[in-house]
C-alpha positions as CSV (number, residue, x, y, z in Angstrom):
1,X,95.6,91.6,112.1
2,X,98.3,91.4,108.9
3,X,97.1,88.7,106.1
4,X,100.3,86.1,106.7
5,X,97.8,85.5,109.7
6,X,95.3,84.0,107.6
7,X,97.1,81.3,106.3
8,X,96.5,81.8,102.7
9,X,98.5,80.8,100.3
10,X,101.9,82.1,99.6
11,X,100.9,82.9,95.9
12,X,98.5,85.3,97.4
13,X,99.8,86.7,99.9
14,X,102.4,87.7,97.4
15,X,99.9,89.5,95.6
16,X,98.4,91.4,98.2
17,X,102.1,92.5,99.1
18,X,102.6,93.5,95.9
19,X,99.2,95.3,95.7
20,X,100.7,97.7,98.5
21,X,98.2,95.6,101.1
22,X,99.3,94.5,105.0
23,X,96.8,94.9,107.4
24,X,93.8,93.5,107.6
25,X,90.0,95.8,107.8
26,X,87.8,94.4,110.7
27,X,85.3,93.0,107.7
28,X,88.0,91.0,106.3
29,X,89.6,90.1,109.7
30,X,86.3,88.9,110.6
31,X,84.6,87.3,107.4
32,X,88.0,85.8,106.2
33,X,88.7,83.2,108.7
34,X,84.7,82.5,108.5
35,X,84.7,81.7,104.8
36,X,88.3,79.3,105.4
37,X,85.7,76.9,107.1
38,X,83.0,76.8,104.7
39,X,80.5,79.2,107.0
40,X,77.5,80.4,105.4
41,X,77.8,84.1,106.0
42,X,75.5,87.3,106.0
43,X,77.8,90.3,106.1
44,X,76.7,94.1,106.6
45,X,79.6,96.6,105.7
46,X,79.3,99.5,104.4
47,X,81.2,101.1,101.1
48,X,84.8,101.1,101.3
49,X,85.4,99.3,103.7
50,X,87.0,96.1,102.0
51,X,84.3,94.0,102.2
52,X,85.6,92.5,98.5
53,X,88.8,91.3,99.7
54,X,86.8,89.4,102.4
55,X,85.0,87.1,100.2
56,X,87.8,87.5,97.6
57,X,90.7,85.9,99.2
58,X,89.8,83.1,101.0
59,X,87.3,81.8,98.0
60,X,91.1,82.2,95.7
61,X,92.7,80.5,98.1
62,X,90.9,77.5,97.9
63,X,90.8,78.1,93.9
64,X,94.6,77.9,94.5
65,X,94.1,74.1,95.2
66,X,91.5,72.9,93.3
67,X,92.3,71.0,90.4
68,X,88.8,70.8,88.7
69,X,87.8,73.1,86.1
70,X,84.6,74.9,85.9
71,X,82.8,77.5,87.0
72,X,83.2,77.5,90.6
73,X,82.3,81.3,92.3
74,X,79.4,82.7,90.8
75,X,79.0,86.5,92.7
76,X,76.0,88.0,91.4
77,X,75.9,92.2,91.8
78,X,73.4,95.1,91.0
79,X,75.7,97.4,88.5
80,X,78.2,96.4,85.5
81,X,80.3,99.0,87.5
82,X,80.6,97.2,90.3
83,X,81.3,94.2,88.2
84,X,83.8,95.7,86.7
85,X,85.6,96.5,90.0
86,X,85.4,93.3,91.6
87,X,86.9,91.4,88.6
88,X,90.1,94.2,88.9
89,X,90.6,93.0,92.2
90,X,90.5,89.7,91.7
91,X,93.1,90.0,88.6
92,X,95.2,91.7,91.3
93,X,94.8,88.9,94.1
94,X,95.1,86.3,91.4
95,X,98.0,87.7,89.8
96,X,100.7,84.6,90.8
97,X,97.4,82.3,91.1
98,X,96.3,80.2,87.6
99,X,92.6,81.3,88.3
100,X,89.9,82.6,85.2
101,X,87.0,85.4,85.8
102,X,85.6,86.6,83.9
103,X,82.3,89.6,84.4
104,X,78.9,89.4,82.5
105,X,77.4,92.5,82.1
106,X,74.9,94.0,79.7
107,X,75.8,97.0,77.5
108,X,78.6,94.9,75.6
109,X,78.3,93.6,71.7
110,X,78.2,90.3,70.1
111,X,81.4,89.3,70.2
112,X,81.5,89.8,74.6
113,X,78.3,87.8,74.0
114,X,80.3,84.9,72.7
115,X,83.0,85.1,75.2
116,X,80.4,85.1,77.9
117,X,78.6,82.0,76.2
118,X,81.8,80.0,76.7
119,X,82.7,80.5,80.1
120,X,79.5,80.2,81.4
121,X,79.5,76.8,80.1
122,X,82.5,75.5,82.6
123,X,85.8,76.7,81.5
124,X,86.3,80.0,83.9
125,X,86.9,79.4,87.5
126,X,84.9,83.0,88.7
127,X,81.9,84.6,87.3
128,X,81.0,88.2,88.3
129,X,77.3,88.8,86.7
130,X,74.5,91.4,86.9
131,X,71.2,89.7,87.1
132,X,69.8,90.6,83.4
133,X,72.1,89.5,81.1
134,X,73.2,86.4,83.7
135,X,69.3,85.8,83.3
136,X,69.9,86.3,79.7
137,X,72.5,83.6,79.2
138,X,69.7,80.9,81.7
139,X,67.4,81.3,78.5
140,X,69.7,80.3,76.1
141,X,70.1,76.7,77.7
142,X,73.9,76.6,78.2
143,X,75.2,77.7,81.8
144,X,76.5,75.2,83.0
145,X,76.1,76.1,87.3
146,X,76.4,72.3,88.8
147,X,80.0,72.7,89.9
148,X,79.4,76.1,91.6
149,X,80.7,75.8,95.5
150,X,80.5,79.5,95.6
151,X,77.3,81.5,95.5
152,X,78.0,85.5,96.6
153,X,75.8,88.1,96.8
154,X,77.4,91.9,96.9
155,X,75.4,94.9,97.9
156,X,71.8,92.4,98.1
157,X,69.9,95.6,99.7
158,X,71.1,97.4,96.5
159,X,69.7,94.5,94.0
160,X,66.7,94.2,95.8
161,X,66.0,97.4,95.9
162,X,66.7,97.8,91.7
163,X,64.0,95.2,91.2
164,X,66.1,92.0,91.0
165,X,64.4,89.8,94.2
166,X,62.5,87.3,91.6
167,X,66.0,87.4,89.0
168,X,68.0,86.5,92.1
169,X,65.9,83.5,93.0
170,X,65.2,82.2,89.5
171,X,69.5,82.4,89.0
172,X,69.8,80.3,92.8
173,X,67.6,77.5,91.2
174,X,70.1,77.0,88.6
175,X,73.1,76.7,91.4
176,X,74.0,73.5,92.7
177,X,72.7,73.2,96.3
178,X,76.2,71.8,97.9
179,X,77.4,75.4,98.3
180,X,78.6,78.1,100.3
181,X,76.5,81.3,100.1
182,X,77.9,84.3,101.3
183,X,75.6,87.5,101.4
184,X,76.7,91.0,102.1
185,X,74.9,94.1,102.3
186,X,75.2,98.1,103.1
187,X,72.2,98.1,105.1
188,X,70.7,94.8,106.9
189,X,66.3,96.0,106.0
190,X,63.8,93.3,106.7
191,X,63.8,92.1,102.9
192,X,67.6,91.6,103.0
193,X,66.9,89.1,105.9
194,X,63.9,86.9,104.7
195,X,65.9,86.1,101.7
196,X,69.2,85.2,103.5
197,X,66.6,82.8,105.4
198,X,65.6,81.3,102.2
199,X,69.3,80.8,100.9
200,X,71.5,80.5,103.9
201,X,72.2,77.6,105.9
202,X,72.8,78.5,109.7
203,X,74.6,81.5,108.5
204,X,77.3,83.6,110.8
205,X,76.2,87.1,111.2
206,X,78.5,89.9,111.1
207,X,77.8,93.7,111.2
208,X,80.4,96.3,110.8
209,X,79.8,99.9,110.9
210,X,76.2,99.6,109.9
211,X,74.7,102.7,107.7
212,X,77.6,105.2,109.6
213,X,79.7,106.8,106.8
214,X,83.6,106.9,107.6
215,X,85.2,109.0,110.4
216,X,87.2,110.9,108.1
217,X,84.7,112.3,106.4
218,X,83.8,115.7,107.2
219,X,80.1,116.3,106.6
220,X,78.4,119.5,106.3
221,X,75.3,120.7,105.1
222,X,74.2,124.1,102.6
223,X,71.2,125.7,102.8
224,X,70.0,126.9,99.2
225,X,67.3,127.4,96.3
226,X,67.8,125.7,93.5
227,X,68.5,128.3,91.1
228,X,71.7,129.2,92.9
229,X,73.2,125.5,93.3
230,X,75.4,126.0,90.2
231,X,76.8,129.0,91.6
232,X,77.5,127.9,94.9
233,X,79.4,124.9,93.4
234,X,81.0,127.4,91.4
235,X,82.1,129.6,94.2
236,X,83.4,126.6,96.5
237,X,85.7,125.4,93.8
238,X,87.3,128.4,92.6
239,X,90.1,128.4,94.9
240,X,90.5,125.0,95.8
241,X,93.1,123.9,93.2
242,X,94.1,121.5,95.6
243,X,90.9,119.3,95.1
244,X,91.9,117.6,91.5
245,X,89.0,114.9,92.3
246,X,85.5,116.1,92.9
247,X,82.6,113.7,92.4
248,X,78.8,115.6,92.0
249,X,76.0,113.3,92.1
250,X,72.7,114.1,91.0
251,X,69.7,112.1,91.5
252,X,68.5,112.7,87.6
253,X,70.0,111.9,84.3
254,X,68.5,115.5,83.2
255,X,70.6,117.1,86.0
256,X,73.2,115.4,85.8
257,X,73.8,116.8,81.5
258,X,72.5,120.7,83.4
259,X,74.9,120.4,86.0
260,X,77.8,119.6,83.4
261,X,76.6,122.5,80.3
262,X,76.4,125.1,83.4
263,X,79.7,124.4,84.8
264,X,81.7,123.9,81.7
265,X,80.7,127.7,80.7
266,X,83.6,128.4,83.5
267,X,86.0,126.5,81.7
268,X,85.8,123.8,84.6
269,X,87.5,120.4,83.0
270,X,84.1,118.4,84.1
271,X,82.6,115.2,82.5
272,X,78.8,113.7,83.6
273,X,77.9,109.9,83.8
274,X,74.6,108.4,83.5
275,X,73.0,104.9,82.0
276,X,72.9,107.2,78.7
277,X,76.0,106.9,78.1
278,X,77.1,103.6,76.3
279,X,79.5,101.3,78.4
280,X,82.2,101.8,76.4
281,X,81.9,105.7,76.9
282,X,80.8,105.2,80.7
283,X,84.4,103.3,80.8
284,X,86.1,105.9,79.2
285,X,84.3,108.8,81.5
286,X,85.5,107.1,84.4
287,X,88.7,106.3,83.5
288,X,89.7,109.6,82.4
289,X,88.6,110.9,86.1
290,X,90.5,108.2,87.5
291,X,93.8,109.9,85.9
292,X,92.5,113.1,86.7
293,X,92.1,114.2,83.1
294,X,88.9,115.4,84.3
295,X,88.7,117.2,87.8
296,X,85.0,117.2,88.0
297,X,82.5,114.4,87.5
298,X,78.6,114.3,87.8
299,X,77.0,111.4,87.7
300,X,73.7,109.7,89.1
301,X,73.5,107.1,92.1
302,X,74.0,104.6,89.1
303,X,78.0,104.8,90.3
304,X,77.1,105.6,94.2
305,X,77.8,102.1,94.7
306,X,80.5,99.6,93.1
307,X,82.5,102.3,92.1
308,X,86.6,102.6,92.7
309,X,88.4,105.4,92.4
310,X,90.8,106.5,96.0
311,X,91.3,110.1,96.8
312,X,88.3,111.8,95.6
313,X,88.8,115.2,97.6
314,X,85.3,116.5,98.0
315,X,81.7,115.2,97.1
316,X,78.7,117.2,96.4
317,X,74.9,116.2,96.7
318,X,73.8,118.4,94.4
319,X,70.1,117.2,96.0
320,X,69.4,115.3,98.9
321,X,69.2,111.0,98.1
322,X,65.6,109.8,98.2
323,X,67.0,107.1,100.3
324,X,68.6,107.9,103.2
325,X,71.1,104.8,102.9
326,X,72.2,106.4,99.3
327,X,73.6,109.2,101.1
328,X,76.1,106.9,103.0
329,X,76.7,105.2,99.6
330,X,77.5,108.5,98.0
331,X,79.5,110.0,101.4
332,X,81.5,106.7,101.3
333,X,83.4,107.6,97.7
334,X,85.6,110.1,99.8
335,X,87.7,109.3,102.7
336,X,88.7,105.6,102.2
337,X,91.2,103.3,103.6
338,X,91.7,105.6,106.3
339,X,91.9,108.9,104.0
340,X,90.1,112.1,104.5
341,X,87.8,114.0,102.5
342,X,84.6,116.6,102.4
343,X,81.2,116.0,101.8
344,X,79.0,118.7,101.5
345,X,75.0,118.7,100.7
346,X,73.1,121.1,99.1
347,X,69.1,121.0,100.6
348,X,66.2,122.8,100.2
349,X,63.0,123.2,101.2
350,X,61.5,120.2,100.2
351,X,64.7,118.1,100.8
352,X,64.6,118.9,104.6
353,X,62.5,116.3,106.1
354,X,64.6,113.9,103.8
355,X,67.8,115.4,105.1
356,X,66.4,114.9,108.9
357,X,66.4,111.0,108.2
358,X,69.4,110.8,106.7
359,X,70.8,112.5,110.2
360,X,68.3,110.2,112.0
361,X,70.0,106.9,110.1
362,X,73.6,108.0,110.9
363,X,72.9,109.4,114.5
364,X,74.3,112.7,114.0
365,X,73.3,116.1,113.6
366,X,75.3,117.6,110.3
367,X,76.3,121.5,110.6
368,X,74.3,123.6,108.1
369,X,75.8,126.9,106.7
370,X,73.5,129.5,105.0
371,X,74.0,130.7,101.1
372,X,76.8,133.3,101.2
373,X,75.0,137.1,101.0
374,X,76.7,137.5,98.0
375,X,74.7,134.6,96.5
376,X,71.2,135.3,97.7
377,X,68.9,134.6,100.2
378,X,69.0,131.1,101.9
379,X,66.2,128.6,103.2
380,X,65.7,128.9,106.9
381,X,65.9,125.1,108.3
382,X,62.4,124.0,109.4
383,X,61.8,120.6,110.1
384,X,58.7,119.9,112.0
385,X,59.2,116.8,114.5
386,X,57.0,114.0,113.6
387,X,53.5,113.7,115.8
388,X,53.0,110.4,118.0
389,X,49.4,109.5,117.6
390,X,48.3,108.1,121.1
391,X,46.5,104.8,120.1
392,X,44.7,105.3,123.5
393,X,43.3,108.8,122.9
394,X,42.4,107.3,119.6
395,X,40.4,104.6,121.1
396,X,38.9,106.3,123.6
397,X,37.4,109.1,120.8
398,X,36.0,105.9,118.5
399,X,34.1,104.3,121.9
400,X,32.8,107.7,122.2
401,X,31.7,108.4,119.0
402,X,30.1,104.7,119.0
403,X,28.2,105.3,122.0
C-alpha cells in the first residue's frame, strides 16, 4: 500500500516523498487508516518497523487543518533518546506543514527549562516528553493539557518496566478526557494490557510481528569465558573493514567504559555511551557514530530502544539481556527497512538458561559456534530442560503423608 492511498494531505505526502518514503509497513498500513477515524488503538510492533510514522502521520494530518493553537499531541516515551528521534521525524513529516513540537526531556539546562515552560503552557502543537521531567513541569502549576485530542504512548512495556506505571497515570489525569489514546508496545505482557483497559475506550487491537526480530537478521550465537570476550571481538573485526557500523551493548555502565579502554589499545576508532555521560556528550557520541566518525560503539540497553541510526552492519551482545524481550530490542538496530545485518551473542555459562528463553520467546533455535582453538577453551552448551511438577503426584504424596 503507497501513502497517496491514505488520503493525507498533499503537504505531507510531499514530505514523505521528499524523505525518500513510498510504501507503506504493514503497522502503518494498518494503524494509519485506524487513527483517520478517531479509533482508540493498542498497537504491538516491534523496533524498526515504522510504528512512528503510524501515529505520526495521520495525527499531522489532522494538525494540517486545525486552526486552534495549543498543545494538541502529547506522546509520552521511556528515553530522551527516543524523544529525540521521534521529534526528527516529525520535523521531516512536518516540513511543508505549519505545525510546532517540541521534546521535554531531563538532562538539559535552565534555559531548555524555560523553553519547555512555554510550550507546555499552549503554544506548541506536539509534545514528545519522558515521564520525570513532564512530571516535573505538573508541579510547577502551568501545563496547560485541556486542549490535548492526542494522548500516545510509545514503547508502554518499556516505561513500565523503567518504573513509570504511577508517572504515567498521575500525567493521564491532567489530560483532557475527550481524547484519542493510542498505545503501542514491543511486547503485549499482562501489565501492558490492564492499563490499556484503564485508558482506552473500545480500543482496535493490532499485532505485528510480535517479539520476532527481522528476517534479515542473521543470528548466531558464541560460546565463551569472559576473559576472552575482548579478544574474540577483536579477532571478528580485524578483517571486516567492510563493517564501518558496529554497535556493542553491554548490560553495565562498568562494562561498557572496560569494553571501550580494552578495544581502543588496538587502535579501534570506538566510543561507549551510558547515562554517565551528559546529554549533550550522549548527543555528540551518537552523532559522531551516525557519520561514522566512529566505527565502534558500546553502549548499555539505555539506547536498545528509541534509537536511529540505518545500516548498522553487525551487533554484539557482549552478555546475554536479562530480559529476553531486550534481545529483540537490541537484534532490531541491524537489518531495518528491509536491510540486512549480523547479530552475534556472546554466552556463558551462567547466561545459558537466559539464552534458552530468548530462543524460546522468538521460536527458534540460534546456531552456536565454539571459541576458536587459537583463543581458548569454550563452554560446552548445557541447558537442563525445565522439570514439570505433576500437581497430582504432588497431591497424592500430601494425603499420604496426612494420613
Amino acid at each position: 500500500m503507497k501513502f497517496s492511498d491514505f488520503n493525507l494531505n498533499d503537504s505531507i505526502l510531499e514530505a514523505i516523498s521528499y524523505m525518500g518514503f513510498e510504501n507503506a509497513t504493514p503497522i502503518q498500513e494498518k494503524s494509519i487508516p485506524e487513527i483517520m477515524r478517531n479509533k482508540d488503538l493498542i498497537a504491538c510492533a516491534q523496533t524498526g518497523t515504522g510504528k512512528t510514522a503510524a501515529f505520526i502521520l495521520p495525527v499531522l494530518n489532522k494538525l494540517s487543518i486545525s486552526k486552534y493553537k495549543a498543545v494538541n499531541t502529547l506522546i509520552i516515551v521511556p528515553t530522551r533518546e527516543l524523544a529525540l528521534q521521534i521529534e526528527k521525524q516529525i520535523q521531516g513529516f512536518s516540513y511543508f506543514v505549519p505545525v510546532s513540537s517540541l521534546p521535554v526531556y531531563g538532562g538539559g539546562d535552565g534555559n531548555d527549562f524555560e523553553i519547555e515552560r512555554k510550550a507546555l503552557s499552549g503554544n506548541t502543537d506536539i509534545i514528545v516528553a519522558t515521564p520525570g521531567k513532564l512530571i516535573s513541569h505538573l508541579k510547577m502549576g502551568y501545563v496547560n493539557f485541556d486542549n490535548v485530542k492526542h494522548l500516545i504512548l510509545d514503547e508502554a512495556d518499556k516505561m513500565l518496566d523503567m518504573g513509570f506505571y504511577d508517572d504515567i497515570r498521575k500525567i493521564i489525569s491532567f489530560v483532557s478526557k475527550q481524547r484519542q489514546t493510542l498505545m503501542f508496545s514491543a511486547t503485549m505482557p499482562p501489565k501492558i494490557r490492564a492499563l490499556a483497559k484503564e485508558i482506552l475506550d473500545s480500543p482496535v487491537e493490532i499485532n505485528i510481528a510480535l517479539s520476532k526480530p527481522a528476517e534479515g537478521v542473521l543470528q548466531a550465537a558464541y560460546l565463551i569465558y569472559d576473559n576472552l570476550k575482548i579478544r574474540l571481538i577483536n579477532q571478528l573485526i580485524a578483517d571486516k573493514s567492510e563493517y564501518d557500523s558496529i554497535l556493542i551493548f553491554s548490560s553495565t555502565k562498568s562494562k561498557v567504559s572496560e569494553i571501550v579502554r580494552e578495544m581502543k589499545r588496538k587502535n579501534h576508532s570506538i566510543e561507549g555511551i551510558s547515562s554517565d555521560l551528559e546529554q549533550h556528550d550522549r548527543e555528540d557520541v551518537l552523532s559522531r557514530f551516525r557519520s561514522r566518525k566512529t566505527r565502534i560503539l558500546v553502549a548499555t540497553d539505555v539506547i536498545s530502544r528509541g534509537i536511529d541510526i540505518k545500516d548498522i552492519n553487525l551487533i554484539i551482545n557482549f552478555d546475554v539481556p536479562v530480559d529476553a524481550e531486550d534481545y529483540v530490542h537490541r537484534v532490531g538496530r541491524t537489518a531495518r527497512a528491509n536491510s540486512t545485518g549480523i547479530a552475534l551473542t556472546l554466552i556463558n555459562e551462567a547466561d545459558m538458561p537466559r539464552f534458552k528463553k530468548i530462543e524460546t520467546l522468538i521460536e527458534r533455535d540460534i546456531i552456536k559456534i565454539p571459541t576458536p582453538l587459537e583463543l581458548g577453551e569454550s563452554p560446552k552448551w548445557n541447558v537442563k530442560p525445565e522439570v514439570k511438577k505433576n500437581k497430582y503426584r504432588k497431591n497424592f504424596k500430601r494425603k499420604k503423608h496426612s494420613k
